[in-house]
N, C-alpha and C positions, 0 to 999 in steps of 0.2 A: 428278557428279564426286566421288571420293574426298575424305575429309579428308587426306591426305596429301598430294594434288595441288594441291589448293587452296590448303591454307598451307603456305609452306618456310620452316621454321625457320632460321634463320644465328644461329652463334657465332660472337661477336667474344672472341677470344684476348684475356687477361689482359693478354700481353706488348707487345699493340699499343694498349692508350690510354697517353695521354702523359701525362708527368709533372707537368703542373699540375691532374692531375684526380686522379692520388694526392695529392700534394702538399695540396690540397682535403677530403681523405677523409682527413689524419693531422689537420689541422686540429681534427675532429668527437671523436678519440678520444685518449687518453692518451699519452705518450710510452714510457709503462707497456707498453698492450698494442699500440701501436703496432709496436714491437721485437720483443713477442713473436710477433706476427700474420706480420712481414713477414720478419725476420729466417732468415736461411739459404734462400733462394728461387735469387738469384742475385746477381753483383755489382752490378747494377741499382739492385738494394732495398737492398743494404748501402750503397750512395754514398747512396742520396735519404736510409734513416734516418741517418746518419751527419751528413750537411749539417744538417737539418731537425729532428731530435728532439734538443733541448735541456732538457727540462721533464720531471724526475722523480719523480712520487709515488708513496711504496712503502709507504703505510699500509694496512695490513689485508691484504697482499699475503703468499701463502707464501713460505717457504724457497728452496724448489725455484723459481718464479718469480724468485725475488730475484738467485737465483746466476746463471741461465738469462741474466737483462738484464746483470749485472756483468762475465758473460764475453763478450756481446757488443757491450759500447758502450766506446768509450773516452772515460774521467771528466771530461780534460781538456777535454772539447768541453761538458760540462755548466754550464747557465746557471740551474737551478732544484732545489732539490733537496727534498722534504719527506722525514722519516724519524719513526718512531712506536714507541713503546716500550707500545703498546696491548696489550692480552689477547689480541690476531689473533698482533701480531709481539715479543712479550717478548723482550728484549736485542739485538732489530735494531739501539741506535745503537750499542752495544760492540761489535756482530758486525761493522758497517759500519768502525765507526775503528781496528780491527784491521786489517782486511783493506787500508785505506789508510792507514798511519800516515804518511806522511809529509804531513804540510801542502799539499806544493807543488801536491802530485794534483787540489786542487780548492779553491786561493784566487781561482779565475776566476769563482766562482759569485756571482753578482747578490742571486741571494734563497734563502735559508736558513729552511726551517722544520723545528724538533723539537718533536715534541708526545710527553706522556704518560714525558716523563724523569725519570728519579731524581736523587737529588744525586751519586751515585756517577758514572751515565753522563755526567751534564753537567762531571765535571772532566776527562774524555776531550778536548773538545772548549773549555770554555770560555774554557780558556789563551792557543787557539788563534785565537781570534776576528782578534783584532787585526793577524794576519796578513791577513784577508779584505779586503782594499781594494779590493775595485771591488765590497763587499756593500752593496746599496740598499735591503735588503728583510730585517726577520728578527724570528720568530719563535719565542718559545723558551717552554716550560710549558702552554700550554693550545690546545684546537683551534681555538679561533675565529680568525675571519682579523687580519690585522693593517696597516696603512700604514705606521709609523714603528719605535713599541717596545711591547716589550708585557711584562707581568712579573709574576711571582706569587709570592706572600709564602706560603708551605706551612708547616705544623707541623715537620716534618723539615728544614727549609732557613732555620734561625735565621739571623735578621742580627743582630751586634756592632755595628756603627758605623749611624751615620747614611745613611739611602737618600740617593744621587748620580745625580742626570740631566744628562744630555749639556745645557746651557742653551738650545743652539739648536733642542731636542724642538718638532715642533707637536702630534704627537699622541702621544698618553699612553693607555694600558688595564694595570689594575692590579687583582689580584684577593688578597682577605685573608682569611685564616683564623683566623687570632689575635688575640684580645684587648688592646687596645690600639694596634694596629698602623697603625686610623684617623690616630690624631694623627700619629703616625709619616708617614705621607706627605703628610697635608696640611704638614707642616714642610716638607718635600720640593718641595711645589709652590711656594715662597717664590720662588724663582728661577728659574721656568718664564716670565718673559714673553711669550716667543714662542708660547706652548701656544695652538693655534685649538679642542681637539677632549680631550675628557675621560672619560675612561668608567673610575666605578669599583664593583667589585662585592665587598662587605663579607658574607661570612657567618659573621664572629664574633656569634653568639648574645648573649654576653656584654657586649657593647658597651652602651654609655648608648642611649638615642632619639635619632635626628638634630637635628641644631638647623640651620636656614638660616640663620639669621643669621649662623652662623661660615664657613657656608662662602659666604657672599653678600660677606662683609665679606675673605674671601681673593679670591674673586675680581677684587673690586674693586679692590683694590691690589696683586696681584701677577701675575694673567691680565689685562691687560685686552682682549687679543684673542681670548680665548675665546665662542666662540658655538655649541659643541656641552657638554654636563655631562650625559651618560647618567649610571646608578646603582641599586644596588638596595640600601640598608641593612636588615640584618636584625637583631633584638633580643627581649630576654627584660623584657616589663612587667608592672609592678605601677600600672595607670594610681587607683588610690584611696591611691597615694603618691606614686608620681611626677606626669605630668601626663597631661592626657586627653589622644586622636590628635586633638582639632579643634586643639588648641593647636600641637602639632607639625608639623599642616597647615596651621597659621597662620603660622610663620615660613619655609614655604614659598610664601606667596602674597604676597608684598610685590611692589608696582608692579617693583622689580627681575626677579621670575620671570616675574610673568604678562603685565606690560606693555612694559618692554625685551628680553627676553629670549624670550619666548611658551614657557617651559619649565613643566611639568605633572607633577603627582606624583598618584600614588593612597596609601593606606597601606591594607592590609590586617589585618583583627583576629580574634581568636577571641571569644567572647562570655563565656569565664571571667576573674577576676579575674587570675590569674596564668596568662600565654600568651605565644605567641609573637606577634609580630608581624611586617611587613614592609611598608616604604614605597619606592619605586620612581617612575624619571620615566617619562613616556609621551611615546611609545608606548616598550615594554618593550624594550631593550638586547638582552638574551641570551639564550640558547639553554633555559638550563633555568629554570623556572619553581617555587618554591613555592608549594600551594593551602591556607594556613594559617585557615581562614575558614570557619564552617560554613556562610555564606550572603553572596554577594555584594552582595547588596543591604545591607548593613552598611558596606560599605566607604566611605570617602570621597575623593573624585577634586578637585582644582580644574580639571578636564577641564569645557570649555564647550560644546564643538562634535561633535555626534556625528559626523560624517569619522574625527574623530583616534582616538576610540573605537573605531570599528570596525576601524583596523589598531594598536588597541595591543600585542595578542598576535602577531603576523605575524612576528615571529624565532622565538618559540618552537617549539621540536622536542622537550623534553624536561620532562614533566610531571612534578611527585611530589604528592600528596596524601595530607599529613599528617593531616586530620583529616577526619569524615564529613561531608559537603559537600551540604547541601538541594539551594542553587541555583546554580549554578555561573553563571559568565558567558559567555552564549552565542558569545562570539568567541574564547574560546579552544579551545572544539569545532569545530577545524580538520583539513584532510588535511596539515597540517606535521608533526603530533605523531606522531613514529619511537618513542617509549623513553616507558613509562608505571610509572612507580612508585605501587606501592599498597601504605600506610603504617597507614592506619585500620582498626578492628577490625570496620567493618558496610558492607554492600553496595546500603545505603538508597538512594545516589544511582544509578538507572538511566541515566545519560546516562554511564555507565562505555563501556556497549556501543556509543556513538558513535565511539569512537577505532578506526576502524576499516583504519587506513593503519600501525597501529604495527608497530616491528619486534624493540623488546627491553620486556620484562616485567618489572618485579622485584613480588615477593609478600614483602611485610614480615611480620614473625616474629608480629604481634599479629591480624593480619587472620583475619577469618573467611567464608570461601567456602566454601561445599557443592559436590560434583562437579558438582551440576547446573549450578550459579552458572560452574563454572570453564570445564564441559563448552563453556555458551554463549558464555564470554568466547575461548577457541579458534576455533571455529565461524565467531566475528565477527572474527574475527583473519587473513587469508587470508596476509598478510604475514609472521607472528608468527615470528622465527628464533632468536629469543635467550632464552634466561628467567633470574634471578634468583632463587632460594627459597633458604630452608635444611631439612635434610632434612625437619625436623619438618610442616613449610609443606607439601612435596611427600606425605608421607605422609596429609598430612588432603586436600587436593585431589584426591588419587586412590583415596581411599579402603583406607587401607596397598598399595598397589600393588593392589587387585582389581580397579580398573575397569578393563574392556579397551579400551572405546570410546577413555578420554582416556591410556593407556598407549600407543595406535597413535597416538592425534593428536599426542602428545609423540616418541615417534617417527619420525613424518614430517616435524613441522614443526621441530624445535630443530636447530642447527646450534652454537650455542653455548650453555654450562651451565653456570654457577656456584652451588655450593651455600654461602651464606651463611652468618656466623656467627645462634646462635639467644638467644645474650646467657646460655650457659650454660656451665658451669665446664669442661665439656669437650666441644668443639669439631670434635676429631677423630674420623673415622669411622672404626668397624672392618668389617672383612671382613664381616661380614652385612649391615650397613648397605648397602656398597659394590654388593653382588650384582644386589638392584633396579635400583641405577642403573645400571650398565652391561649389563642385560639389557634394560631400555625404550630406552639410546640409544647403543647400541654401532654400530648401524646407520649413523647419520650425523650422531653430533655431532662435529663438527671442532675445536672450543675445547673445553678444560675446566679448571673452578676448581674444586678441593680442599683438604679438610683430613683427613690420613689420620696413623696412628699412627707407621709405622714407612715405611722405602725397601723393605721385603718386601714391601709392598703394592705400591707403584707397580709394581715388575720382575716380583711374581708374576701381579697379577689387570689393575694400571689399562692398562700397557702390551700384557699379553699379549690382553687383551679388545677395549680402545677403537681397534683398527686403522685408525682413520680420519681418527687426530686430525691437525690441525697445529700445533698448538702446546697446552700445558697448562702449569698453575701450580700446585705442590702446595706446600703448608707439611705439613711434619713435626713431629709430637711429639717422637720419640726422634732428638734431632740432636743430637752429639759431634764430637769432630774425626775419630777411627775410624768415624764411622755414615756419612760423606757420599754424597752421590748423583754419580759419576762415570759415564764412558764406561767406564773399565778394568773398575769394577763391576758395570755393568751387564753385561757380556761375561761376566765369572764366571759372571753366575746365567746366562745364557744364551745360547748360543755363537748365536743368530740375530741379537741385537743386535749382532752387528760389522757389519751392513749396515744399522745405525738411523745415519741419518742426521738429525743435530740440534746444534743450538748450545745450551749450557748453561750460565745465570745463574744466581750464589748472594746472597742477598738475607737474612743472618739463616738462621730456617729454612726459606725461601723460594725455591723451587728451579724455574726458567722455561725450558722448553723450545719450543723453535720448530722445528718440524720440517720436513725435506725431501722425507724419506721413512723411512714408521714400518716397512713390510713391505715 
């Protein structure tokens, strides 16, 4: 008997399973591609996503994607909304509160998240909050997810007055950048009684050493229903003036921490006199990580139980290692870590080549890698889409541009490229410089971070070359109020950008383009 005879194949029509088995299947996938998957089929699919897709995240998402969903959902149905002012989508929230300025369009939303905003774009929107009354859910400043409120105290986003919380807050997450800014919120937490839930992440350098006792003695009297105090205090010591880290891990080990509370700190040290440090509770809060320590066996934990130890690192996804690191601590050699920043000048510690799940790179201006070294870090990289250098960095990596092997592996594998500053008086790249780079990734890098001289550059060589991009961020040298980067201008130099399709933020001389379609 034939194979043909023996088995009959039968197709079951798309049009004939029922709507709980799609309904099942949006479930699993975005609201995002959801729309886009189904969208324009037939009335069918327009009623289910219509009823059913309420939940919209458009981070990292193109132009052309973005427009695609806007023209076909209507807003007023939407119950979720996240938006990102990332290096993917530069000036999506101003692109978005333009195109609905009116409030009414979407005060029905539940839960609001903006991440990666400027102070500029958050005065679009933040006027406007208080209209959002049926909002239960919101997140504004940073990625990480949120229950109640979440806030971040930026260099660029001074506060005048005293921080004010809503009194009836239970959870709180607050991250600082500035000096001084500590005291400032613990004042803040004076009136928080209700707060069950604490999380705060301090990377003023400049800051004193933590003291427990102060913040043992706040809690005490002004949380007293608090049973969550995540944290990561980071600081600049002099411990042969100030005090040694046992002492400091001493006013974190009072029956209060370890015995009502069961909360646990490591501090981490460099072995020079004047270093960085960083003390932190366990298991570890958030996402990125400092490795300020030449060897973990230095460090000191009031950790008693190896359980806890083993998932202290388990949030982590983004690693930086500031300094050359013997012995690393083998639980944070995980498949979490996406984003690995390398800071130090020697490639001593082989357990580099462990991270083998990552997906963004950055290479610090001080570092010293041979192509061979870099050639292998690639290789061990099958994920690797993002890089970080500055040109200097990529120039010694690839040996001025000659080596072919990691010139094709850089173009296959980046999809986004930022060239970094090199901590030199001038920053911007000319037209030579430019050439390599967009002849190794003109192919397919889709993101790009620049510093170029003039708007000649971007119209003559960045735009006319990088045909792939979707979005780019260029700062200029030569910017006037006559030098600016327009659409009209761009049209002058050439009559094929009247079909570039792109939205465009001015930042200083900071100029963010998100695009729909470059050709």
């Amino acid at each position: 008997m034939s194979a043909a005879k023996r088995f009959k194949r039968d197709f079951t029509p798309l049009e004939t399973l029922p709507n709980e088995l799609f309904l099942e299947i949006f479930s699993y996938i975005s609201g995002v591609d959801t729309v886009h998957a189904f969208s324009g089929l037939n009335n069918r699919f327009q009623c289910l996503i219509s009823d059913y897709c309420r939940t919209f995240n458009f981070e990292s998402i193109s132009k052309a994607k973005f427009d695609y969903i806007i023209r076909q959902q209507n807003i007023h149905q939407w119950r979720s909304l996240h938006l990102s002012d990332n290096d993917k989508t530069p000036g999506q929230v101003v692109y978005f509160f333009r195109l609905f300025s009116f409030v009414e369009k979407y005060t029905q939303l539940k839960t609001l998240s903006i991440s990666n905003v400027t102070c500029n774009s958050s005065l679009l929107f933040l006027p406007k909050l208080k209209s959002f009354t049926h909002l239960v859910k919101l997140s504004i400043g940073s990625k990480l997810p949120l229950e109640s409120l979440q806030h971040t105290i930026e260099h660029h986003c001074t506060h005048e007055h005293d921080l004010i919380w809503p009194k009836a807050l239970k959870q709180l997450k607050v991250f600082i950048t500035q000096p001084g800014d500590n005291s400032i919120v613990r004042t803040s937490l004076k009136d928080l009684s209700e707060l069950i839930s604490l999380t705060i992440y301090d990377g003023a350098w400049e800051n004193p050493p933590p003291d427990g006792r102060i913040w043992e003695d706040l809690i005490v009297t002004s949380m007293p229903l608090l049973n969550k105090f995540e944290f990561c205090f980071k600081f600049w010591r002099d411990f042969s003036v100030t005090s040694d880290k046992n002492r400091i891990i001493s006013t974190f080990s009072t029956p209060f921490y370890l015995q009502d509370k069961s909360w646990f700190v490591q501090c981490d040290t460099y072995h020079q006199q004047f270093s960085i440090a960083i003390l932190y509770s366990l298991p570890f809060a958030f996402q990125h990580f400092d490795i300020v320590t030449h060897s973990f066996e230095d460090s000191i934990s009031t950790v008693n139980t190896n359980n806890l130890l083993k998932k202290s690192y388990e949030n982590v996804k983004q690693l930086t290692i500031d300094i050359p690191c013997e012995n690393l601590n083998d639980t944070i050699i995980s498949k979490n870590i996406i984003d690995l920043n390398l800071k130090f000048a020697g490639m001593s510690g082989k357990w580099i080549f462990s991270f083998t799940r990552i997906y963004q790179l950055t290479l610090g201006n001080q570092i010293n890698i041979s192509p061979e070294e870099f050639t292998r870090l690639l290789k061990y990289s099958p994920y690797l889409k993002s890089l970080v250098a500055s040109y200097y960095t990529l120039q010694l990596v690839t040996n001025q541009w000659n080596d072919k092997i990691i010139c094709e592996l850089l173009s296959r594998k980046i999809r986004s490229l930022k060239i970094s500053s090199d901590n030199c008086l001038d920053e911007y790249m000319k037209v030579h410089e430019l050439l390599p780079i967009t002849r190794v990734f003109h192919k397919g890098c889709y993101h790009l971070n620049i510093s170029v001289y003039s708007r000649n550059i971007v119209a003559g060589l960045v735009l006319r070359s990088m045909g792939h991009l979707r979005s780019l961020k260029v700062r200029l040298k030569e910017h006037t109020n006559d030098m600016k980067i327009t659409k009209e201008w761009l049209i002058k130099q050439n009559t094929k950008f009247e079909k570039l399709d792109c939205f465009i933020t001015i930042d200083g001389n900071e100029y963010s383009f998100w695009f729909g379609r470059l050709r």
